[in-house]
LUMLO-970839 format. One record per residue (C-alpha): y, x, z; residue in three letters; residue number from 0. Coordinates in nm, 2 decimals, always signed. Each point is the difference from the previous one (the first is absolute). Example, Ala and Ser with C-alpha at 12.3 -4.5 7.8 and 13.67 -1.06 7.14 Angstrom:
> -0.45; +1.23; +0.78; ALA; 0
> +0.34; +0.14; -0.07; SER; 1
// end
This chain:
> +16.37; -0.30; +7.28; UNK; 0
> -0.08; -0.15; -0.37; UNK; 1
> -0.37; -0.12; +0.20; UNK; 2
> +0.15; -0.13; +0.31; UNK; 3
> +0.25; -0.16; -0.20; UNK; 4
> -0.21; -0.26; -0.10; UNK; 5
> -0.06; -0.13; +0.34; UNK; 6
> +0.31; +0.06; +0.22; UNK; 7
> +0.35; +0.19; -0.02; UNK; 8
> -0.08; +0.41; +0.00; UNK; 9
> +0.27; +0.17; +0.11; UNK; 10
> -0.01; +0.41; -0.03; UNK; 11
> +0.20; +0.21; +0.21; UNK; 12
> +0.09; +0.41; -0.08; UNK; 13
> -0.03; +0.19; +0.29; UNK; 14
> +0.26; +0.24; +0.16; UNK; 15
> +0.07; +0.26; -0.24; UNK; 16
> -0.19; -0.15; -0.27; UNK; 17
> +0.06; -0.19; -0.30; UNK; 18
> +0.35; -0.11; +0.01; UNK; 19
> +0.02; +0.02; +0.44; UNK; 20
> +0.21; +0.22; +0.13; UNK; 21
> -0.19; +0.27; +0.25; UNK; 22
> +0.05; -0.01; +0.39; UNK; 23
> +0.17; +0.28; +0.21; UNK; 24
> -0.30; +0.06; +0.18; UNK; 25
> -0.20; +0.27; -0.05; UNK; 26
> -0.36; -0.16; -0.01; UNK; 27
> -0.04; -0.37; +0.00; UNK; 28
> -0.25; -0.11; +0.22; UNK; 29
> -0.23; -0.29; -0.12; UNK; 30
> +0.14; -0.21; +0.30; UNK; 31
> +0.37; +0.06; -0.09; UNK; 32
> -0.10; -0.15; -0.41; UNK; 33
> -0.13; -0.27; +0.10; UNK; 34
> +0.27; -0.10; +0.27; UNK; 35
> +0.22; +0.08; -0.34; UNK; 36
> -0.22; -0.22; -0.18; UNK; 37
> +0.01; -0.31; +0.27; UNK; 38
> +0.43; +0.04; +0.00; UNK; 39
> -0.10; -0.01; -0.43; UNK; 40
> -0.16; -0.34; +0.07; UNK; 41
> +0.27; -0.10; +0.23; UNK; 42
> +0.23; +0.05; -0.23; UNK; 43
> -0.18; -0.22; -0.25; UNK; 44
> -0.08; -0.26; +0.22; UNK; 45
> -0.36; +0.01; -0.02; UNK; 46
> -0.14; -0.07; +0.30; UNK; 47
> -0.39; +0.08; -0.05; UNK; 48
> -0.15; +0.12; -0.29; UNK; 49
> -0.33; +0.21; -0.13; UNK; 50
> +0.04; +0.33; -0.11; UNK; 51
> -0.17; +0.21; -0.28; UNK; 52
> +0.01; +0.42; +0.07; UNK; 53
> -0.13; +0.30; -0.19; UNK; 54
> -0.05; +0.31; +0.16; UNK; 55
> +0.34; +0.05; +0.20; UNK; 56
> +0.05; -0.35; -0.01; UNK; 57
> -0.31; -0.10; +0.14; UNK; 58
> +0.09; +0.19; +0.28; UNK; 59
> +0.31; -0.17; +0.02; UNK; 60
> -0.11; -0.32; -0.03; UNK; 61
> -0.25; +0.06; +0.27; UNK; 62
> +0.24; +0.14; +0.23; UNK; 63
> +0.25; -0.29; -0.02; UNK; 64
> -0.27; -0.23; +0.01; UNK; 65
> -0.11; +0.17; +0.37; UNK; 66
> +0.35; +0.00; +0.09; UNK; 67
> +0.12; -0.33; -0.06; UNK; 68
> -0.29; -0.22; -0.04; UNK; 69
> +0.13; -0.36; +0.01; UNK; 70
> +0.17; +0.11; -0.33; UNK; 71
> -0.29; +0.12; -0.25; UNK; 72
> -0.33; -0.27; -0.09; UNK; 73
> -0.16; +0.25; -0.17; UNK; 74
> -0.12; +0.31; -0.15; UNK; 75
> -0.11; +0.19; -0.31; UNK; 76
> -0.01; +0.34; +0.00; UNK; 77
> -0.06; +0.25; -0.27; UNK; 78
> -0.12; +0.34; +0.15; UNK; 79
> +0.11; -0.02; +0.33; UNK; 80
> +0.02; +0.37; +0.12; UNK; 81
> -0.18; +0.14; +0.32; UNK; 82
> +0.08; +0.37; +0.02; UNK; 83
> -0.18; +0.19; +0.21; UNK; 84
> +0.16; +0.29; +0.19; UNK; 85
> -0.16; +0.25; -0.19; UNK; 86
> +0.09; -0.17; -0.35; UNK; 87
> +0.39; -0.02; +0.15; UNK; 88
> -0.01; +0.44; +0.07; UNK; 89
> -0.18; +0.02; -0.36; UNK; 90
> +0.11; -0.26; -0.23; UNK; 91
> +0.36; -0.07; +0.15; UNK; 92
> +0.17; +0.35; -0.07; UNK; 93
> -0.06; -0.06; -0.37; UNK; 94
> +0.11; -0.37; -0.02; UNK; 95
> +0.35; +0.17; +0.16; UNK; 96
> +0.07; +0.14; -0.36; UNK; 97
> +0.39; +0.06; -0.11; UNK; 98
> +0.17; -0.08; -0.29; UNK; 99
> +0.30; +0.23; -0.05; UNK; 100
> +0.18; -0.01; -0.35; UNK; 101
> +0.02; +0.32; -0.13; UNK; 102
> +0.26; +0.18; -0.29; UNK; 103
> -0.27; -0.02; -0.22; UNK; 104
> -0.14; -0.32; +0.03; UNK; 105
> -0.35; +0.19; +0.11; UNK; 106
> -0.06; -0.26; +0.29; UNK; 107
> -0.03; -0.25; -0.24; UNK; 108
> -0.31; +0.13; -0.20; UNK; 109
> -0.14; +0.11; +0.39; UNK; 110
> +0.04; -0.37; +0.03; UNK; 111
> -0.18; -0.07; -0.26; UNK; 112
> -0.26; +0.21; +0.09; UNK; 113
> -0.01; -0.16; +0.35; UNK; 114
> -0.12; -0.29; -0.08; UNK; 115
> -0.20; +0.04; -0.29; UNK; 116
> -0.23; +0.21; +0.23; UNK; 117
> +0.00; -0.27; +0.25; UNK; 118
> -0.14; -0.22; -0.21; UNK; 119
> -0.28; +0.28; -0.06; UNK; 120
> +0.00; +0.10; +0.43; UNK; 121
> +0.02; -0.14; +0.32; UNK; 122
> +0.21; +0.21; +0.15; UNK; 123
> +0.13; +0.06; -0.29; UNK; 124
> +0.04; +0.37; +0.10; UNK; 125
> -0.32; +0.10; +0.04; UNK; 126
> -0.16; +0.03; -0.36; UNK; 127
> -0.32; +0.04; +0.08; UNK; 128
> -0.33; -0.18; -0.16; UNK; 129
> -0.05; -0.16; +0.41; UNK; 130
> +0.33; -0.18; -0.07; UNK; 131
> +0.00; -0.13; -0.36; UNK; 132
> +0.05; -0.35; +0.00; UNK; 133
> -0.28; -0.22; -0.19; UNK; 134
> +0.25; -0.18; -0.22; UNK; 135
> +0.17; -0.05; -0.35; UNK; 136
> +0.30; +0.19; -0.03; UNK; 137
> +0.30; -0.25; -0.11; UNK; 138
> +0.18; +0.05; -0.34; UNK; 139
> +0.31; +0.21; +0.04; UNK; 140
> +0.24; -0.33; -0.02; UNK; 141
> -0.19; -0.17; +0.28; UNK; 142
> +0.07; +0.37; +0.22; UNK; 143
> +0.34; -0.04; -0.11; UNK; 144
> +0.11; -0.35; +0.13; UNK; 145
> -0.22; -0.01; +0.30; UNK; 146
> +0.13; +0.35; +0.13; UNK; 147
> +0.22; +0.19; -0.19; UNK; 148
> +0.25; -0.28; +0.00; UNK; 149
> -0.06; -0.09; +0.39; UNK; 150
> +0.05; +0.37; +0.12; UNK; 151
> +0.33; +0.03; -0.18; UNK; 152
> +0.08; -0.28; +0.19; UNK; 153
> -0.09; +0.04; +0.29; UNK; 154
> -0.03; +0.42; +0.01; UNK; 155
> -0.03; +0.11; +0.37; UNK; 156
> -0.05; -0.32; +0.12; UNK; 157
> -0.39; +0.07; +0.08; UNK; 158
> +0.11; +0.29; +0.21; UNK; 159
> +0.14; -0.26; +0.27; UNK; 160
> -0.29; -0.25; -0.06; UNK; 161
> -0.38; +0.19; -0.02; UNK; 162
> +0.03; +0.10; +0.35; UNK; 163
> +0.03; -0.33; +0.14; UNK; 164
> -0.29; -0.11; -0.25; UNK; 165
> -0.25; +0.28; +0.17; UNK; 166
> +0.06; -0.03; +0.35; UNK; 167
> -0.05; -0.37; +0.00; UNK; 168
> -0.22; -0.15; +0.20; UNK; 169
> -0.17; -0.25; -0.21; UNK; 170
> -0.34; -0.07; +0.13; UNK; 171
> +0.27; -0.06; +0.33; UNK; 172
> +0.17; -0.28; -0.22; UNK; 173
> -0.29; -0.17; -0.18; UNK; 174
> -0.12; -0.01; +0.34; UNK; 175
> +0.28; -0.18; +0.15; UNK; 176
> +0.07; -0.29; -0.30; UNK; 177
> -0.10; -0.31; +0.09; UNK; 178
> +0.07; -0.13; -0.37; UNK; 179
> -0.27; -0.01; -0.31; UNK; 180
> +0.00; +0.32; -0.17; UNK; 181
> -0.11; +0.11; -0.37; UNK; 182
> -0.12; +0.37; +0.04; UNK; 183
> -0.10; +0.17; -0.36; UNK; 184
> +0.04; +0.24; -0.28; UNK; 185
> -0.19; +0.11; -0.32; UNK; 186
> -0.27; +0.27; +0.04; UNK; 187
> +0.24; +0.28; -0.19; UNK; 188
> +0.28; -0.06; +0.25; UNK; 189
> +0.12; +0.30; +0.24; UNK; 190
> -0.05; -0.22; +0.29; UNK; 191
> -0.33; -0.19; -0.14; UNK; 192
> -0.16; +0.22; +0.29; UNK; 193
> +0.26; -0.10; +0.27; UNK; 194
> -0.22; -0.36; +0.00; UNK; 195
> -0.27; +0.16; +0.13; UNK; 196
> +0.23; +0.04; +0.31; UNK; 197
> +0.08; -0.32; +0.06; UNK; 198
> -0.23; -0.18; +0.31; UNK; 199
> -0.24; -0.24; -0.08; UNK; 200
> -0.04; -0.35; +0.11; UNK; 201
> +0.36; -0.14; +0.00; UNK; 202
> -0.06; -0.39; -0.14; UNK; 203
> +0.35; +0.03; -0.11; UNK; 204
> -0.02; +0.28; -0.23; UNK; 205
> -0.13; +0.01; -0.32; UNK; 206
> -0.11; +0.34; -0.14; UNK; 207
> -0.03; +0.01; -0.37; UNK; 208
> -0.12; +0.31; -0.19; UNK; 209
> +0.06; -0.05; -0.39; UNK; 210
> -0.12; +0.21; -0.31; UNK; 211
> +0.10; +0.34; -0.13; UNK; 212
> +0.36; -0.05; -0.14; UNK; 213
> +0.00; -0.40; -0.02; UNK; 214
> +0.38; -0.02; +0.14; UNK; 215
> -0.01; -0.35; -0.14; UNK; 216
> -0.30; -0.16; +0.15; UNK; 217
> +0.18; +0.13; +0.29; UNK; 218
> +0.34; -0.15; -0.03; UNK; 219
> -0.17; -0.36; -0.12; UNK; 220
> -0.18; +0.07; +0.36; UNK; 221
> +0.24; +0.08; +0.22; UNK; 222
> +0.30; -0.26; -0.16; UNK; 223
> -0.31; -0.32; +0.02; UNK; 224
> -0.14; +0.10; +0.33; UNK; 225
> +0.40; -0.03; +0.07; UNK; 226
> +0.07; -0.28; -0.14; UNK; 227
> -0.31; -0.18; +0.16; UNK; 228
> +0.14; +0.10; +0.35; UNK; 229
> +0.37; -0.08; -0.06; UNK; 230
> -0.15; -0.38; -0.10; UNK; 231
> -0.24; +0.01; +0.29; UNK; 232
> +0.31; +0.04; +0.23; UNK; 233
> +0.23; -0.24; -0.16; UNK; 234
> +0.31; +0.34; -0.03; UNK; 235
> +0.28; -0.20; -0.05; UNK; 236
> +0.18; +0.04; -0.32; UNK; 237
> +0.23; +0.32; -0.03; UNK; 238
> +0.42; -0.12; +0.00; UNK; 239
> +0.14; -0.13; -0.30; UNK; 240
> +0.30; +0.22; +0.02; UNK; 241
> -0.06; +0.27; +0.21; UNK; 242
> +0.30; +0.16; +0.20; UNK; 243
> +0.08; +0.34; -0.08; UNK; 244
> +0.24; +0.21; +0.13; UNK; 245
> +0.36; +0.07; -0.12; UNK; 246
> +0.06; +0.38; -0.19; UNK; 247
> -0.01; +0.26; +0.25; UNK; 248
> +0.33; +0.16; +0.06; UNK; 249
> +0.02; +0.17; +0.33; UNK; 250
> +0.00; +0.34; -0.15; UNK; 251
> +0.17; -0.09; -0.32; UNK; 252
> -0.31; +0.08; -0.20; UNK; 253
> -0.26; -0.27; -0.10; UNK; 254
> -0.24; -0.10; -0.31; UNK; 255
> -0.08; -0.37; -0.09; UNK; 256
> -0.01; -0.26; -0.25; UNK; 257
> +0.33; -0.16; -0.11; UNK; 258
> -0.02; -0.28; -0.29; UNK; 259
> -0.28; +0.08; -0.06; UNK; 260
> +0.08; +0.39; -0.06; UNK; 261
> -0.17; +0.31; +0.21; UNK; 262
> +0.35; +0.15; +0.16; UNK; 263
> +0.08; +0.32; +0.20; UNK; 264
> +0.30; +0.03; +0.19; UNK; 265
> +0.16; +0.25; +0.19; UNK; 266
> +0.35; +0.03; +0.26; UNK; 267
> -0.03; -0.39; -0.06; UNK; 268
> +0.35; -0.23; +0.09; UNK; 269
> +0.00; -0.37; -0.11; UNK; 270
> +0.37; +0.02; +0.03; UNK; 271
> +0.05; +0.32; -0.23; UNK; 272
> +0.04; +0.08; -0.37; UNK; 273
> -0.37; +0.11; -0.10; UNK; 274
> -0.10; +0.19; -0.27; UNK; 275
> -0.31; -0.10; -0.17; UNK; 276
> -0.15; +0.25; -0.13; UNK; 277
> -0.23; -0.04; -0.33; UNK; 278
> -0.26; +0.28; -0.09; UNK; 279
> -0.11; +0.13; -0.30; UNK; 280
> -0.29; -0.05; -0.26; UNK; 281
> -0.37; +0.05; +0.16; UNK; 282
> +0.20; +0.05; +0.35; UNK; 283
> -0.03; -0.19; +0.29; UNK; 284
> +0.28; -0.13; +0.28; UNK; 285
> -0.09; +0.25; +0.25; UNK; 286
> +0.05; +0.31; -0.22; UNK; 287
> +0.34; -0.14; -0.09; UNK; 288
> +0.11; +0.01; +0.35; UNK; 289
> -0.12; +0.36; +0.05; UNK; 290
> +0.17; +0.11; -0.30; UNK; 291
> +0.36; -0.17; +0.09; UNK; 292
> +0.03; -0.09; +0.38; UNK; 293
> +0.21; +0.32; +0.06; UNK; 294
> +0.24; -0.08; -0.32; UNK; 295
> +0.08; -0.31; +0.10; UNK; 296
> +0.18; -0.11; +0.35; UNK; 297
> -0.07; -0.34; +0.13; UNK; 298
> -0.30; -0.30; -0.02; UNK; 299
> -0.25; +0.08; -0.26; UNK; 300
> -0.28; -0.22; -0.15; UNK; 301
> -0.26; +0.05; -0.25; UNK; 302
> -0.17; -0.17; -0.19; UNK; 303
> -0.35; +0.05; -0.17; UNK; 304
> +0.10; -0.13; -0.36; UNK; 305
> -0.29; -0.26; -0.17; UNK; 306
> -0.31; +0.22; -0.05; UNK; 307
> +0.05; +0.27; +0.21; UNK; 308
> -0.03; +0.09; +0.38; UNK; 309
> -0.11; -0.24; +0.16; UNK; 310
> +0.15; -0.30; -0.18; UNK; 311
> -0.27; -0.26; -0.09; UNK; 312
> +0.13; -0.12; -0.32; UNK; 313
> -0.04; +0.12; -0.37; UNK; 314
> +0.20; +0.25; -0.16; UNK; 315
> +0.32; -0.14; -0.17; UNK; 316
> +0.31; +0.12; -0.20; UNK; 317
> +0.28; +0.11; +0.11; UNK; 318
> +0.17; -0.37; -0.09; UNK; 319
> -0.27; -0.18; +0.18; UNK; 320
> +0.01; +0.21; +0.29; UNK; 321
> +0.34; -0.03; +0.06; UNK; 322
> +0.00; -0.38; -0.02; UNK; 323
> -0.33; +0.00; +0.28; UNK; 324
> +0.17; +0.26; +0.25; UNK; 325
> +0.36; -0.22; +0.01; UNK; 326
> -0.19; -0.22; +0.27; UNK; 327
> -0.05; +0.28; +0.22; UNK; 328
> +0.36; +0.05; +0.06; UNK; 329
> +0.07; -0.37; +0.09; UNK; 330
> -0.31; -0.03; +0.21; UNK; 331
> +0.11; +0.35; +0.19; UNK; 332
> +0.37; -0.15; +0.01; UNK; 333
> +0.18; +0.22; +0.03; UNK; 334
> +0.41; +0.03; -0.04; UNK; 335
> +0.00; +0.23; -0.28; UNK; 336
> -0.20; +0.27; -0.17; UNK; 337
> -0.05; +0.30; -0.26; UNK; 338
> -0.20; +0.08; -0.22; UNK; 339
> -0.22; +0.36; -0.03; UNK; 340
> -0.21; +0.08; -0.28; UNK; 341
> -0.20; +0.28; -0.16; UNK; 342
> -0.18; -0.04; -0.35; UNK; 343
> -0.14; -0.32; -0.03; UNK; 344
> +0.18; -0.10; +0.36; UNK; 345
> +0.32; +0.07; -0.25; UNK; 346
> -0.10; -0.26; -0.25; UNK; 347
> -0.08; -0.22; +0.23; UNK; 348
> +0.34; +0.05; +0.21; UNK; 349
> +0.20; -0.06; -0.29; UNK; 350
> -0.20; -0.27; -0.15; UNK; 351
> +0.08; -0.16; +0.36; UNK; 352
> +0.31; +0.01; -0.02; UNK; 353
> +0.02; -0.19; -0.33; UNK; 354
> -0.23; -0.24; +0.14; UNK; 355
> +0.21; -0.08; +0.31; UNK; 356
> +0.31; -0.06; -0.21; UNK; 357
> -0.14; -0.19; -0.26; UNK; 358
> -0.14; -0.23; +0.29; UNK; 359
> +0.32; +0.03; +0.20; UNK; 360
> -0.21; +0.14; +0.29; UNK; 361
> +0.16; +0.28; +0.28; UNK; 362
> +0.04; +0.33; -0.22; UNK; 363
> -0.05; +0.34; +0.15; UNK; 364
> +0.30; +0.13; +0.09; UNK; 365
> -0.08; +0.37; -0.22; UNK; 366
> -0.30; +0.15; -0.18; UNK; 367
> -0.13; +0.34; +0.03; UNK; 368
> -0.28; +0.08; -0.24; UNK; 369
> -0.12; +0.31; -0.07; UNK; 370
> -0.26; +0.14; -0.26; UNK; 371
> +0.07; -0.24; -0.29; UNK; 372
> -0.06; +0.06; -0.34; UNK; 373
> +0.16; -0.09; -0.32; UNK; 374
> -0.30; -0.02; -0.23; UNK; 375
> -0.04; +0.14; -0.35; UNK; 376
> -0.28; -0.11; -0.21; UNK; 377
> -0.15; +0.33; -0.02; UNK; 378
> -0.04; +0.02; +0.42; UNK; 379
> -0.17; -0.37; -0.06; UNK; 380
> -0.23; +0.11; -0.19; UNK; 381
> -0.06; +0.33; +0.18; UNK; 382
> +0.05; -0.10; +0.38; UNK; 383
> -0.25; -0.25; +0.04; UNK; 384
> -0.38; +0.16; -0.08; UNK; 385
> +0.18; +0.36; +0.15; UNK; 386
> +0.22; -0.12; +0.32; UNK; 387
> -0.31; -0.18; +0.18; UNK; 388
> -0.34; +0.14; -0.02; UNK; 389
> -0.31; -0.25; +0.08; UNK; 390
> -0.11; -0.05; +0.33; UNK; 391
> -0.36; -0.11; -0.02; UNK; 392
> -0.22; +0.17; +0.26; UNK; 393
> -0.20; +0.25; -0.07; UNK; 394
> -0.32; +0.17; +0.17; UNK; 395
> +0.13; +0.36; +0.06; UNK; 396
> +0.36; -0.17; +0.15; UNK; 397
> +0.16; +0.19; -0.24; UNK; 398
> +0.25; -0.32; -0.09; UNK; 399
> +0.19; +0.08; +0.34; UNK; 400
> +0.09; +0.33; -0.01; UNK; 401
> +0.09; -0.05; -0.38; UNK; 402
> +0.25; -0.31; +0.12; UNK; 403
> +0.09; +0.21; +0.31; UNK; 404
> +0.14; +0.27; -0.26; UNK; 405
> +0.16; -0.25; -0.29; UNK; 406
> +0.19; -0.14; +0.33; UNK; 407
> +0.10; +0.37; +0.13; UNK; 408
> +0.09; +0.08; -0.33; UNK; 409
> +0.29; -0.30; -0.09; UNK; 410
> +0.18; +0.19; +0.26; UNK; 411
> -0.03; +0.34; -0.13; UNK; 412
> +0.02; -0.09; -0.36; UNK; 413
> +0.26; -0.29; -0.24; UNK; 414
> -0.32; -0.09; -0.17; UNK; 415
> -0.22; +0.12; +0.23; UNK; 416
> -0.24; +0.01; -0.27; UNK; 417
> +0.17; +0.26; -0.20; UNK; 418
> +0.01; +0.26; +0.24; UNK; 419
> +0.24; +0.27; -0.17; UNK; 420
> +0.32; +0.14; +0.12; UNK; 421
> +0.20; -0.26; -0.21; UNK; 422
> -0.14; -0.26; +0.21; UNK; 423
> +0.06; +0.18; +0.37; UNK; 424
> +0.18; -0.23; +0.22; UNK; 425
> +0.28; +0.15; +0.16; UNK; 426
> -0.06; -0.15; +0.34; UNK; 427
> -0.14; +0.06; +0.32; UNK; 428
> -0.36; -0.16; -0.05; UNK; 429
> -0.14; -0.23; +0.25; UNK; 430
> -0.35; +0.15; +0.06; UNK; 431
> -0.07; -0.10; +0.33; UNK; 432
> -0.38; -0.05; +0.06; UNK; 433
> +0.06; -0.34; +0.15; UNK; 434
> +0.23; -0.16; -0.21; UNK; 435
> -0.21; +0.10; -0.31; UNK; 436
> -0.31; -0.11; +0.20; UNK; 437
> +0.18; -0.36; +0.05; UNK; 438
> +0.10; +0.05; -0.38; UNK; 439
> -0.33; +0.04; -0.09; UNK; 440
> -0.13; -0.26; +0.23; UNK; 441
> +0.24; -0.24; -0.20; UNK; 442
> -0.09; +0.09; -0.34; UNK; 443
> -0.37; -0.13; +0.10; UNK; 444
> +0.12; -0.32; +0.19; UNK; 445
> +0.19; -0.11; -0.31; UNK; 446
> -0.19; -0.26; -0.27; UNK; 447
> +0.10; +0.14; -0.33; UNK; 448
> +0.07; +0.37; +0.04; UNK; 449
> +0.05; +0.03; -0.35; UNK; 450
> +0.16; -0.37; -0.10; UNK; 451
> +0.28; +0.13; +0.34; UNK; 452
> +0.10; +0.22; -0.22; UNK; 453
> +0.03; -0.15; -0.33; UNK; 454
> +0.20; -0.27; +0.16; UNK; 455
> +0.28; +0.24; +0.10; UNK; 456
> -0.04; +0.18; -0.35; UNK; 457
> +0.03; -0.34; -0.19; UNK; 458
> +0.32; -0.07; +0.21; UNK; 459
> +0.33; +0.00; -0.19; UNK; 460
> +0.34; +0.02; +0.18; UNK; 461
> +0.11; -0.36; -0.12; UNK; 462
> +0.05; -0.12; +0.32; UNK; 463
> +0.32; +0.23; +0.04; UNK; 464
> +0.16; -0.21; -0.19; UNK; 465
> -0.08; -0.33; +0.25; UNK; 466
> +0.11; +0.13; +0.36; UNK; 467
> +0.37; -0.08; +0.00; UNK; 468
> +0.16; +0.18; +0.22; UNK; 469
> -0.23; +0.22; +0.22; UNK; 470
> +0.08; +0.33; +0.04; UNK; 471
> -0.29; +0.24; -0.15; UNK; 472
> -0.03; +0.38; +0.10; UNK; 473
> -0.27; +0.19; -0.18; UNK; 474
> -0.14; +0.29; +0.17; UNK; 475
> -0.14; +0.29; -0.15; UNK; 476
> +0.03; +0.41; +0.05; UNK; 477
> +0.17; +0.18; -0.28; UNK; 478
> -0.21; +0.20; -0.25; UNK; 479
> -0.33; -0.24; +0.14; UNK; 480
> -0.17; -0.21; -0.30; UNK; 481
> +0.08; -0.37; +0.23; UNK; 482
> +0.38; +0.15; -0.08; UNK; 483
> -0.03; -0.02; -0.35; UNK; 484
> +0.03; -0.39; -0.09; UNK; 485
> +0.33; +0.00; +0.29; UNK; 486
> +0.27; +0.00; -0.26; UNK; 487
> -0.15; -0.21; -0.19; UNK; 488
> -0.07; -0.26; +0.26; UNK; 489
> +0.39; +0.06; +0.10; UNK; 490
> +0.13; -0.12; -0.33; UNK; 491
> -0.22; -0.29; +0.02; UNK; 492
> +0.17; -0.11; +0.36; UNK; 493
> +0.36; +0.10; -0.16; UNK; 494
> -0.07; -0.23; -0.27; UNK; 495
> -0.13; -0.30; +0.21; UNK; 496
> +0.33; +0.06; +0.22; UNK; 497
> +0.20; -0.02; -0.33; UNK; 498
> -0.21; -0.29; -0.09; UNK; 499
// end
């Protein structure tokens, strides 16, 4: 995209079950059925032709919708366009169809790990064997991280519905039938490098490229200028100034979108109801929050992915300044009235909102439940910081997941969970479910500032129970658990506001 943006508008698209797309019901997704999905995408946006870039999965993709609906796509530049053979789909296939299933002991996330590392080393990356090394630089463990780690907790299983449709394509059946100009090329190290061997000669229109070992940008300045040379040869008009997208999705009450600027999620949704927004805590993400509460709390929910974290594209911010940016979510959602849930940092934030809507005489939440909210001493800010959140910098062995895997596991076992004694047993049932911790652990990683998350809510001080007039507060916490400790405390504060 940063290459093609210097010639036309680049638009990128995640595919179902990918990124931040929801998956399909259907079981496998035939190539045909994406790329009808992708011409109702460009529908939607009011493009009415354009040229379009694929890699792998993409390119076949791009390819088919290109077949399918011709008048509609200029051009072509493909990045390892696969050609399976029948033989590769009965050999290679049944290893692509891996699963990820979290496990109690966060096992599947080293075997993740694992996974991929030797796929950098294999092709398939199941049969290590000297025949199938792969003839290229192994990345450095950050690189592993973002590019695969991070996109299979995305999109987990999603591969499971997709590979077969990629294998029992038939390509050399589609490059046959495009009648557009066509890119066709990868780098020598590439899986597919050998695929363009496949591909029959003598086409005028296509242009097969093969570029050096490992020189990914040689070929992305190829592929976005042989693009942008074709896109000017055929005058593409210019795409809309203000593309028209589509209201939130509500038909099953459940939907996922970008309000004010802020990523939401929102479940048993009703325009006309009382909401509760709910606000989740340090390091957390949106989605977790709503697995954690949906069951305690009746009617509309929406979540938000605070600054920083989820998948919220701003920097992190206090608790003050977050407040202050998430008021315009509520009167861009409006709605007739709403509440306010909060856990940790989400608690700081909830009350700090409600200070902030009173000072600026905005709606105020009707009440505020928070939950997991400290009164501070100077010793536990001194302490809490270096020993509540461990670094999360990559490492070669994977060895940073299963060690965040167990420092989230362990905040529900043990009030620190880093002094694990029989003091600091938590009294309650623990939430240990290998999803949810999964997702938690999946959240920790999405967020900016892991560590600066968590000083924010340790640096918070309960001031702004002194600003929220006349909201009702309820402070949840199980007796004899270390989040019950600070209640009584907290309680005299509200009393004395209500005095005040």
């Amino acid at each position: 995209m940063r290459l093609l943006a210097r010639h036309c508008t680049a638009i990128a698209v995640d595919t179902p079950g990918f990124g931040q797309s929801d998956a399909l019901p259907e079981k496998v997704w035939s190539m045909a059925a994406l790329s009808d999905l992708m011409l109702a995408f460009m529908n939607q946006l009011g493009l009415e032709t354009v040229g379009v870039c694929g890699q792998h999965t993409g390119a076949a993709m791009a390819a088919e919708l290109a077949r399918r609906h011709p008048s509609r796509v200029l051009a072509l530049a493909l990045d390892g366009i696969p050609l399976f053979n029948a033989q590769e789909c009965q050999t290679i296939l049944p290893h692509q169809l891996y699963r990820f299933v979290p496990a109690a002991d966060g096992s599947h996330l080293t075997w993740a790990w694992s996974r991929f590392r030797d796929g950098w080393m294999f092709f398939p990356w199941s049969e290590r064997h000297l025949s199938n090394r792969r003839d290229v630089d192994m990345p450095n463990a950050d690189t592993l991280h973002r590019s695969q780690i991070m996109e299979l907790l995305r999109s987990r299983e999603s591969h499971l519905h997709i590979y077969p449709g990629v294998f029992t394509w038939d390509g050399n059946a589609a490059l046959a039938a495009l009648t557009q100009p066509a890119w066709l090329g990868t780098t020598a190290d590439d899986q597919l490098f050998p695929h363009l061997e496949r591909i029959p000669a003598g086409d005028p229109r296509q242009e097969i490229r093969r570029l050096p070992h490992q020189d990914r940008e040689a070929l992305r300045m190829a592929q976005a200028d042989w693009m942008s040379s074709q896109l000017e040869a055929a005058s593409a008009p210019a795409a809309p100034a203000n593309p028209k997208m589509d209201g939130l999705p509500t038909s099953d009450g459940r939907w996922r979108a970008y309000v004010a600027g802020r990523c939401l999620s929102a479940e048993r949704w009703a325009t006309n109801k009382l909401i509760t927004v709910v606000l989740h805590g340090a390091g957390s993400a949106a989605r977790c929050e709503l697995e954690r509460c949906r069951t305690l709390i009746a009617g509309p929910l929406c979540a938000i992915d605070l600054p920083g974290h989820g998948d919220d594209t701003g920097d992190l911010m206090s608790p003050t300044a977050t407040a202050q940016a998430l008021q315009t979510v509520i009167e861009s959602l409006n709605v007739p009235s709403y509440r306010l849930w909060g856990r940790g940092l989400g608690a700081a934030v909830a009350l700090e909102w409600a200070a902030d809507a009173r000072a600026r005489e905005r709606p105020l939440p009707e009440a505020l439940t928070v939950c997991e909210l400290k009164l501070w001493t100077e010793s536990e800010r001194s302490i809490w910081p270096s020993q509540y959140t461990l670094p999360l910098t990559p490492d070669w062995d994977g060895s940073y997941l299963i060690r965040l895997w167990h420092q989230i596991r362990d905040r529900e076992l043990f009030h620190p969970w880093f002094e694990r004694t029989r003091a600091t047993i938590r009294p309650v049932e623990p939430q240990l479910d290998a999803d949810l911790l999964t997702l938690e652990v999946f959240a920790a990683l999405c967020c900016r500032d892991w560590a600066g998350s968590h000083r924010s809510w340790l640096n918070w001080r309960a001031d702004a129970l002194d600003a929220i007039g006349s909201v009702d507060v309820t402070f949840l916490a199980t007796p004899g658990d270390g989040w019950a400790r600070d209640v009584p405390a907290l309680q005299a504060l509200v009393a004395a506001r209500a005095k005040r």
